[in-house]
VOBAPA-658577 format. One record per residue (C-alpha): x negated, y, z; residue number from 1; residue in three letters. Coordinates in steps of 0.1 Angstrom, whole numbers, plus 5000, padded with zeros to 4 digits. Each point is the difference from the previous one (the first is absolute). Example, Ala and Ser with C-alpha at 12.3 -4.5 7.8 and 13.67 -1.06 7.14 Angstrom:
east:4877; north:4955; up:5078; nr:1; rest:ala .
east:4986; north:5034; up:4993; nr:2; rest:ser .
This chain:
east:5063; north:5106; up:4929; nr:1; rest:unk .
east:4976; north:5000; up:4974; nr:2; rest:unk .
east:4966; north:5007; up:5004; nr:3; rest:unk .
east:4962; north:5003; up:4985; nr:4; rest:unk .
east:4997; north:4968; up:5023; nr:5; rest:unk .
east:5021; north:4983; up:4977; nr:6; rest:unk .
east:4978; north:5008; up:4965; nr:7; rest:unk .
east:4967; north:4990; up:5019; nr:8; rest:unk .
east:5015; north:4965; up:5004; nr:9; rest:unk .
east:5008; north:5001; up:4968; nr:10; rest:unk .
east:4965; north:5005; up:4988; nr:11; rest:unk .
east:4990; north:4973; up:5022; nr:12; rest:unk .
east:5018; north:4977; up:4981; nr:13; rest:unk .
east:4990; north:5010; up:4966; nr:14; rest:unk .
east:4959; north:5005; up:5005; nr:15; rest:unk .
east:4999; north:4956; up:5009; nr:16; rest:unk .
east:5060; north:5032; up:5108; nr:17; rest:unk .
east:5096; north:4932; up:5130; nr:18; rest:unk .
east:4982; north:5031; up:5012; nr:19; rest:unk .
east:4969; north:5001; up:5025; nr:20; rest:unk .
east:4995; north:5034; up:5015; nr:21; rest:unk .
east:4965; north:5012; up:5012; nr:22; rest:unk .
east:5005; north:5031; up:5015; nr:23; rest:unk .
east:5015; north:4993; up:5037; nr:24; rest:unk .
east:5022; north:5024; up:5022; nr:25; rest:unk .
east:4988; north:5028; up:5020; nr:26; rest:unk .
east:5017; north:5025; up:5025; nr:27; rest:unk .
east:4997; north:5035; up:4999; nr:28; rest:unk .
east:5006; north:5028; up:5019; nr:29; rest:unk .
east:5035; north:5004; up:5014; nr:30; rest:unk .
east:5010; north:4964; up:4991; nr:31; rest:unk .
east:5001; north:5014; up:4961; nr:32; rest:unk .
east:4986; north:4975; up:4978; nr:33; rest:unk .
east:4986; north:4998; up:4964; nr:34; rest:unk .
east:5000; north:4963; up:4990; nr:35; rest:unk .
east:4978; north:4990; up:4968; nr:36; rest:unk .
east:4998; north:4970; up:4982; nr:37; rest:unk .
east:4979; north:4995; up:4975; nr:38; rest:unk .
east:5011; north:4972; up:4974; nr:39; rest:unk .
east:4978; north:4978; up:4974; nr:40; rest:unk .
east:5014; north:4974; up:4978; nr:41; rest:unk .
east:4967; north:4979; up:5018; nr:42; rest:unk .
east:4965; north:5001; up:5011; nr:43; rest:unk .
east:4970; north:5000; up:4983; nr:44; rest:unk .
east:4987; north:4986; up:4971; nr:45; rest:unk .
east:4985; north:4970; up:4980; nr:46; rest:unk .
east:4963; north:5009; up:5015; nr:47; rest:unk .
east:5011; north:5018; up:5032; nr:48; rest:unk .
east:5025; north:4983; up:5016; nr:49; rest:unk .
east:5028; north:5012; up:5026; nr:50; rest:unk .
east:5001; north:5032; up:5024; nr:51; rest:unk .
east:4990; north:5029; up:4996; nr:52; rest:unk .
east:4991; north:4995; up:4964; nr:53; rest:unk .
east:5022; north:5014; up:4977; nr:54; rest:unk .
east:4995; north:5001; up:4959; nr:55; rest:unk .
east:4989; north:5031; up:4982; nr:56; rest:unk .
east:5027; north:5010; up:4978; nr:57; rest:unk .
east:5032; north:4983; up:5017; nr:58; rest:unk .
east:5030; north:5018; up:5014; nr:59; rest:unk .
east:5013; north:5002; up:5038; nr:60; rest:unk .
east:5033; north:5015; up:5020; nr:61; rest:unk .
east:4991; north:5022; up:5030; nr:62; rest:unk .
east:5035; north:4998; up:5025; nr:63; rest:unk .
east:5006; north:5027; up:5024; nr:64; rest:unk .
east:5024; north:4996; up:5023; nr:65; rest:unk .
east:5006; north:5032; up:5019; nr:66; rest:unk .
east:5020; north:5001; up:5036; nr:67; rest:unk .
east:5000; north:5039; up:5001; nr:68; rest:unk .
east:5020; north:4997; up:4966; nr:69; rest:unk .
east:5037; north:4991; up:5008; nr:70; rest:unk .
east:5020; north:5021; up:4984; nr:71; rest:unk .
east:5027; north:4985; up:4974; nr:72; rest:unk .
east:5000; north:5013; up:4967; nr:73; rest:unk .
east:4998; north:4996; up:4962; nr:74; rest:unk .
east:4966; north:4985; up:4989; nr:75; rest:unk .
east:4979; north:5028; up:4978; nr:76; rest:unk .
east:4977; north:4995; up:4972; nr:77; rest:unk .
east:4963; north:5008; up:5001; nr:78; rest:unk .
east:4978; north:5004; up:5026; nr:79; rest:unk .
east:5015; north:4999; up:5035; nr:80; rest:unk .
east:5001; north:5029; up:5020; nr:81; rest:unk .
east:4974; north:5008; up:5027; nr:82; rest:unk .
east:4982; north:4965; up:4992; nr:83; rest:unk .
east:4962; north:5001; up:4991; nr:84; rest:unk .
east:4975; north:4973; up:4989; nr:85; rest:unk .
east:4960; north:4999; up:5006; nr:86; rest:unk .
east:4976; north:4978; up:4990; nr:87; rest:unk .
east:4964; north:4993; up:5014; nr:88; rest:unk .
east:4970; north:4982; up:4979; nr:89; rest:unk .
east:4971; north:4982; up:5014; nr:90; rest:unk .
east:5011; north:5013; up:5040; nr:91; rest:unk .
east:4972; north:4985; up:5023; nr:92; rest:unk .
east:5017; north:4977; up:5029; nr:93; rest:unk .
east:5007; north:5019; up:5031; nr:94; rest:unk .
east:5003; north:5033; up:4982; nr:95; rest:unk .
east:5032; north:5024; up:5000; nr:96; rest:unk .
east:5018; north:5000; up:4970; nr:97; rest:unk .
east:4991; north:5027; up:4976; nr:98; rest:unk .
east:5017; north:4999; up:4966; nr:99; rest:unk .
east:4978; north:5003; up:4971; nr:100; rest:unk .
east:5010; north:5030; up:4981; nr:101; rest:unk .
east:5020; north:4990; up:4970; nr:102; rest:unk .
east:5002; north:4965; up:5003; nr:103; rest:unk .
east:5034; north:4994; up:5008; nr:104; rest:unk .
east:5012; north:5013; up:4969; nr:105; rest:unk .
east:4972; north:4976; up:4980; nr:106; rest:unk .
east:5030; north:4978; up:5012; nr:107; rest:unk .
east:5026; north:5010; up:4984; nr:108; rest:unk .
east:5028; north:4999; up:5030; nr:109; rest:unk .
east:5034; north:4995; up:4987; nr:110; rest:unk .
east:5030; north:5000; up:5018; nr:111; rest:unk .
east:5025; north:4976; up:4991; nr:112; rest:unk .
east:5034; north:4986; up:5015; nr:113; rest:unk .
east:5010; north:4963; up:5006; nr:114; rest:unk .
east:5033; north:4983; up:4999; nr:115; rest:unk .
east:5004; north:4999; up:5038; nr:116; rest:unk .
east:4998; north:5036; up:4995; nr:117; rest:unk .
east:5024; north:5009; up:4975; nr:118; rest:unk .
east:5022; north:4972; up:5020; nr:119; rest:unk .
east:5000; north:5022; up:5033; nr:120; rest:unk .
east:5005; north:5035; up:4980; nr:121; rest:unk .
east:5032; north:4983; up:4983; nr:122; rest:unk .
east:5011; north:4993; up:5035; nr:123; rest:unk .
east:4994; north:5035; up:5006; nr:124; rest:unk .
east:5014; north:5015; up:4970; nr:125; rest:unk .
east:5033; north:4975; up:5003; nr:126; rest:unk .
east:5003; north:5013; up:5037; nr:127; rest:unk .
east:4993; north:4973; up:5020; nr:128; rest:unk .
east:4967; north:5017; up:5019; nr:129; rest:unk .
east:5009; north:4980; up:5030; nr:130; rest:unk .
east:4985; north:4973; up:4986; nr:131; rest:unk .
east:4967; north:5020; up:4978; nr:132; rest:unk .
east:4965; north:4983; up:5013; nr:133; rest:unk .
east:4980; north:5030; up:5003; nr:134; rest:unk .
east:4969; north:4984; up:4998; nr:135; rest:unk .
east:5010; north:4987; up:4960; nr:136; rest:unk .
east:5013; north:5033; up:4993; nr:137; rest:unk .
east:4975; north:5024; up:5014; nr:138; rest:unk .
east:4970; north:4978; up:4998; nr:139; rest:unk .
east:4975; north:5011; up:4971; nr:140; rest:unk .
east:4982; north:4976; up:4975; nr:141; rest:unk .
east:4972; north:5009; up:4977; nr:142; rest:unk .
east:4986; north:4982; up:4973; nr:143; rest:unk .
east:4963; north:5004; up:4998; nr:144; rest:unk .
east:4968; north:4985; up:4977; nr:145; rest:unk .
east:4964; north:4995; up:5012; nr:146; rest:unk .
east:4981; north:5018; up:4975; nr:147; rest:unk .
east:4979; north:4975; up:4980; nr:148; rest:unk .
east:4968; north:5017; up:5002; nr:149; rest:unk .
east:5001; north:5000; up:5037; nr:150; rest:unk .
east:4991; north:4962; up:5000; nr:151; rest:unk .
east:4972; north:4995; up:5027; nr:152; rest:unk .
east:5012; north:5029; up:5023; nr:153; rest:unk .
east:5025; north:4999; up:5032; nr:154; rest:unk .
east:5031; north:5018; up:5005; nr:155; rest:unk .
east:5025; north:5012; up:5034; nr:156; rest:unk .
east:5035; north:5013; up:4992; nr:157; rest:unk .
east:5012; north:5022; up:5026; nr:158; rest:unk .
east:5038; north:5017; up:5002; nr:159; rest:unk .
east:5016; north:5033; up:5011; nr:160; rest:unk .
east:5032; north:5013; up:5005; nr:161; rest:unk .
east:5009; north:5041; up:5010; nr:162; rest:unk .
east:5028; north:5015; up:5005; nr:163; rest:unk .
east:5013; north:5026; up:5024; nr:164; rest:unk .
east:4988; north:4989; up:5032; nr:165; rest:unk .
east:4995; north:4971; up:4989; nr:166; rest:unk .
east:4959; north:4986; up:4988; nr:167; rest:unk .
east:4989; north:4964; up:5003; nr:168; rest:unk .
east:4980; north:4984; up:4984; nr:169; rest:unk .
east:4984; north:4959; up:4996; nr:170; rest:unk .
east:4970; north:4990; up:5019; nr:171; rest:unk .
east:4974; north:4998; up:4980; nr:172; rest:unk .
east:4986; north:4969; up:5016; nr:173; rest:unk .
east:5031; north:4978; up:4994; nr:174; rest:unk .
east:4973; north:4978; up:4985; nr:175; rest:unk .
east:4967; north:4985; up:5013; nr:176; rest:unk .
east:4984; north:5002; up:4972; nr:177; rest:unk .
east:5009; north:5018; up:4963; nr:178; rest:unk .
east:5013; north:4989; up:4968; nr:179; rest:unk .
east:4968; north:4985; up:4978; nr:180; rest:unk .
east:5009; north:5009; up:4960; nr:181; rest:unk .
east:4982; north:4973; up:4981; nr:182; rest:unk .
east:5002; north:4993; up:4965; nr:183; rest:unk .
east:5014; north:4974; up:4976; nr:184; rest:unk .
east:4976; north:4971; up:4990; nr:185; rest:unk .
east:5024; north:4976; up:4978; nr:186; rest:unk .
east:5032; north:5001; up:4984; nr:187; rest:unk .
east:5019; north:4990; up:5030; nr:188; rest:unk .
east:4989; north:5030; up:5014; nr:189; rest:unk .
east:5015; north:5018; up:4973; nr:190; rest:unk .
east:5031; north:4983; up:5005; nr:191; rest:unk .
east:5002; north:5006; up:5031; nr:192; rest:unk .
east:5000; north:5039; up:4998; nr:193; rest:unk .
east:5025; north:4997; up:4970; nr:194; rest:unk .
east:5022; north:4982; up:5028; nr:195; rest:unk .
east:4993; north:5031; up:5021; nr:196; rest:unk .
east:5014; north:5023; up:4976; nr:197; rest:unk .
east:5032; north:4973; up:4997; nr:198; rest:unk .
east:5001; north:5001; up:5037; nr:199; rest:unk .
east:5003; north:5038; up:5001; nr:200; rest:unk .
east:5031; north:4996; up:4972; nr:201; rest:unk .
east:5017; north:4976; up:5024; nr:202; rest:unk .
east:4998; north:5019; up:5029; nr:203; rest:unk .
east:5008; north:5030; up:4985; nr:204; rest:unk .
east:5031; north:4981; up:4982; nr:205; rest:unk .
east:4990; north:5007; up:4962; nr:206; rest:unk .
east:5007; north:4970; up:4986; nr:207; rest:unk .
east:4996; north:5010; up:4968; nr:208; rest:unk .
east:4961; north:5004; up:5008; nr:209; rest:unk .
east:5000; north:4966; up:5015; nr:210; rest:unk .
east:5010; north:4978; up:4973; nr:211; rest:unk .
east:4981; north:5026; up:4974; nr:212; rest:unk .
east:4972; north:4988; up:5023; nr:213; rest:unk .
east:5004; north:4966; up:5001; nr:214; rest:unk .
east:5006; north:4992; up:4963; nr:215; rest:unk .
east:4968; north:5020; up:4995; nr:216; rest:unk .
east:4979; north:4977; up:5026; nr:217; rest:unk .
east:5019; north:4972; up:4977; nr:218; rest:unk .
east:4986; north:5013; up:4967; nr:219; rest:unk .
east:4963; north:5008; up:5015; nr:220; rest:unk .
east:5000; north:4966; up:5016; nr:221; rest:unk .
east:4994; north:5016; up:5034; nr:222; rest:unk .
east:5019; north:4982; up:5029; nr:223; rest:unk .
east:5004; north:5009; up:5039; nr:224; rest:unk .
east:5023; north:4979; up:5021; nr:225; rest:unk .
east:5010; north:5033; up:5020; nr:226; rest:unk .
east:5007; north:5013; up:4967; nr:227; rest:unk .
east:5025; north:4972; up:4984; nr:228; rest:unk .
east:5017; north:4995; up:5033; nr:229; rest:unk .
east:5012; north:5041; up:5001; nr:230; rest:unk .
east:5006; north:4998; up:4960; nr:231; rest:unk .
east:5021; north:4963; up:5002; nr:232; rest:unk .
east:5021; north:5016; up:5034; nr:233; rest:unk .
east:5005; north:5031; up:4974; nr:234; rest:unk .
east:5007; north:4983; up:4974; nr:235; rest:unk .
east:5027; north:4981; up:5017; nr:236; rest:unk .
east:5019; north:5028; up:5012; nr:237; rest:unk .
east:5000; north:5015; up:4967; nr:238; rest:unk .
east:5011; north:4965; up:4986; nr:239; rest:unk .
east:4974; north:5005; up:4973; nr:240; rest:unk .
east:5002; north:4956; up:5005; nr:241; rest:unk .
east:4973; north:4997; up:4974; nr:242; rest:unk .
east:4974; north:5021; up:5014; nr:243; rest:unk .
east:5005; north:4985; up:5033; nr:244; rest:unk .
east:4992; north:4969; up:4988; nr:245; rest:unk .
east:4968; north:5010; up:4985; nr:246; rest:unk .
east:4988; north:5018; up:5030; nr:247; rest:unk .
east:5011; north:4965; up:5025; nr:248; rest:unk .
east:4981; north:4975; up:4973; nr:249; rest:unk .
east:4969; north:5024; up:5005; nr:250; rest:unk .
east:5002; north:5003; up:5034; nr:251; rest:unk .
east:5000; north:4963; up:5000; nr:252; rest:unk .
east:4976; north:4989; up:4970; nr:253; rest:unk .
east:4977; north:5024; up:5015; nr:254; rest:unk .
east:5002; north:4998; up:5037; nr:255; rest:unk .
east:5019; north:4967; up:5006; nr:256; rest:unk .
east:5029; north:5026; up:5022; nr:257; rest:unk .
east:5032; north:5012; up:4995; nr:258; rest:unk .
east:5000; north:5027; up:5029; nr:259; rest:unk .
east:4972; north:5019; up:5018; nr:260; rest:unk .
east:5023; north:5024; up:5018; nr:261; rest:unk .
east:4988; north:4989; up:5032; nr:262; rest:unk .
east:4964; north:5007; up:4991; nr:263; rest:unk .
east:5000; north:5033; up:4983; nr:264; rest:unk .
east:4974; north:5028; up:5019; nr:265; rest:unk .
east:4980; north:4973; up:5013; nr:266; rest:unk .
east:4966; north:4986; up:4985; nr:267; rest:unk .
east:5015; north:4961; up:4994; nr:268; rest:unk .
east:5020; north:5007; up:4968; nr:269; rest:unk .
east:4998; north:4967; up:4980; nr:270; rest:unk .
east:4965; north:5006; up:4976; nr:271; rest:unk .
east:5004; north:4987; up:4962; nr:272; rest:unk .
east:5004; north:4970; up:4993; nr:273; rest:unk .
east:5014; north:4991; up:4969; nr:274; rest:unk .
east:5017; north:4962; up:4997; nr:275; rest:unk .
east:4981; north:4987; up:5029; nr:276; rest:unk .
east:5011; north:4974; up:5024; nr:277; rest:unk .
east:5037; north:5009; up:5016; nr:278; rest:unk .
east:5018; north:4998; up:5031; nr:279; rest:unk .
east:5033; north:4977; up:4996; nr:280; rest:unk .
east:5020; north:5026; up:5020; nr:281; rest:unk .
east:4989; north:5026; up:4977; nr:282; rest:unk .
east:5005; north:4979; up:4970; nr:283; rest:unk .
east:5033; north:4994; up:5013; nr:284; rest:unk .
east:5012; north:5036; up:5005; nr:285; rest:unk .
east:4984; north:5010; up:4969; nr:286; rest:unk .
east:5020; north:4972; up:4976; nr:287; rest:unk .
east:5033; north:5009; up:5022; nr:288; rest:unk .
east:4994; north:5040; up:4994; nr:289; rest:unk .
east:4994; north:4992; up:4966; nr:290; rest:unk .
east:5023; north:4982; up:4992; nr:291; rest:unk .
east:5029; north:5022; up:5010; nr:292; rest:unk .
east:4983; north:5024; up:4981; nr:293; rest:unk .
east:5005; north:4983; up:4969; nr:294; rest:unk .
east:5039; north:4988; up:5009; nr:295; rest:unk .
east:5000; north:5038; up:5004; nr:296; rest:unk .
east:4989; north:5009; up:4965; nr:297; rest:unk .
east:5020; north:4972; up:4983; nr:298; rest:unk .
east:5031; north:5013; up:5015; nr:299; rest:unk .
east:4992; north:5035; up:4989; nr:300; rest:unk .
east:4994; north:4988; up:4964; nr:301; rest:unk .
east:5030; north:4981; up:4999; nr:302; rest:unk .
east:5020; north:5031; up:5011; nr:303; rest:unk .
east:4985; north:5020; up:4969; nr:304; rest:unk .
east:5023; north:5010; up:4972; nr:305; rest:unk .
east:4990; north:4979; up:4971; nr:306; rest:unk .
east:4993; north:5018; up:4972; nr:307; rest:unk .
């Protein structure tokens, strides 16, 4: 799906944005249950480090996960029905939530679909709904932005869902304290929200946006290990061999890794480093990933037609 999101990175890059939720389960009334989780490609920044700091500018996914939604049938476009988002700024702790008027939609909430669920609604649409997960093919994911003049304030996200009978809604202290915006202070900063907005292509399975985003980070000499490890993992299952290369020799050159999977949402992600001292078992994955690489593309050339 595309979105305004998508030219705002953009613009990012031309004026030089595995998972960790934060949002934890409640219960509701009747046993019914709306489930967020709130993803971020990681913490933080290069002058305010880890939770709950997030960069002014970069992109998240908001997950719902809805129990009083388990009805089987096609996935529809736009905004999902009887779902609403709010938004509160600067909410004092111990206060009730009280959306601020307007602010979600400084947001920009997008609805998008993932592969898991266009997996479950081919099971559905091929007849197998024996076997449909209902939580991949009713759950609702939005791509969001923290506006980047909201640096210096703090944010809660809070969910509904009515319906008939039916009106739940998140707690709005899921968290013990709110999200603090803060703004960039270097060019890994930058990076990292460009990586954001790559984050938001993978999840949302345009990988067309990925590797547009990638070879831009390339040509504007930006690098983000979050960002090379979704754009080499895309690139490979496009078999654009290449590219994939040049995304695992940044990853490396930069960051002396060849995966950070394991470490995405968390406020560890490997800082820049650019050809300083290397583990031997990285060094060793990286020359064995590489080199298949290049077996890869000499096997592809030699296939070519000559001309």
């Amino acid at each position: 799906m595309k979105s305004q999101s998508h030219v705002r990175c953009t613009l990012i890059l031309l004026a030089i944005v595995f998972f960790t939720p934060f949002i934890s389960k409640h219960s509701v009334a009747q046993g019914q249950k709306l489930v967020p989780n709130l993803f971020v490609p990681a913490w933080g920044g290069s002058c305010q480090a880890g939770f709950p700091n997030v960069l002014a500018g970069s992109m998240f996914t908001l997950h719902l996960r809805n129990t009083a939604d388990r009805s089987l049938r096609r996935l529809a476009p736009g905004w999902p029905e009887g779902y609403t988002l709010e938004a509160a700024l600067d909410l004092p702790g111990g206060q009730p939530f009280v959306s601020t008027p307007g602010l979600i939609e400084r947001f920009r909430p997008t609805p998008f679909l993932t592969l898991d669920d266009l997996n479950e609604e081919r099971k559905l649409l091929s007849g197998d709904s024996a076997h449909v997960n209902w939580d991949h093919l009713n759950a609702k994911r939005f791509a969001l932005q923290f506006p980047s003049d909201l640096a210096g304030h703090t944010v809660k996200f809070r969910a509904s869902y009515r319906r008939g009978d039916v009106n739940i809604q998140t707690r709005p202290d899921a968290l013990d304290q709110p999200i603090s915006i803060i703004a960039p202070c270097d060019r890994s900063d930058t990076a990292r929200i460009v990586a954001s907005c790559l984050f938001v292509a993978w999840a949302s399975n345009d990988t067309v946006r990925v590797i547009a985003l990638a070879d831009s980070m390339l040509a504007h000499d930006l690098s983000d290990a979050i960002a090379w490890n979704y754009a080499y993992t895309t690139a490979l299952r496009m078999r654009y061999h290449y590219k994939a290369l040049s995304y695992l020799e940044r990853m490396f050159q930069d960051f002396g890794v060849t995966d950070v999977n394991e470490k995405v949402g968390s406020d560890s992600v490997p800082r820049l480093n650019r050809d300083g001292p290397r583990d031997a078992v990285q060094q060793q994955h990286y020359e064995r990933y590489r080199n298949g690489l290049l077996r890869q593309i000499a096997r592809e050339e030699q296939q070519q037609p000559q001309r």
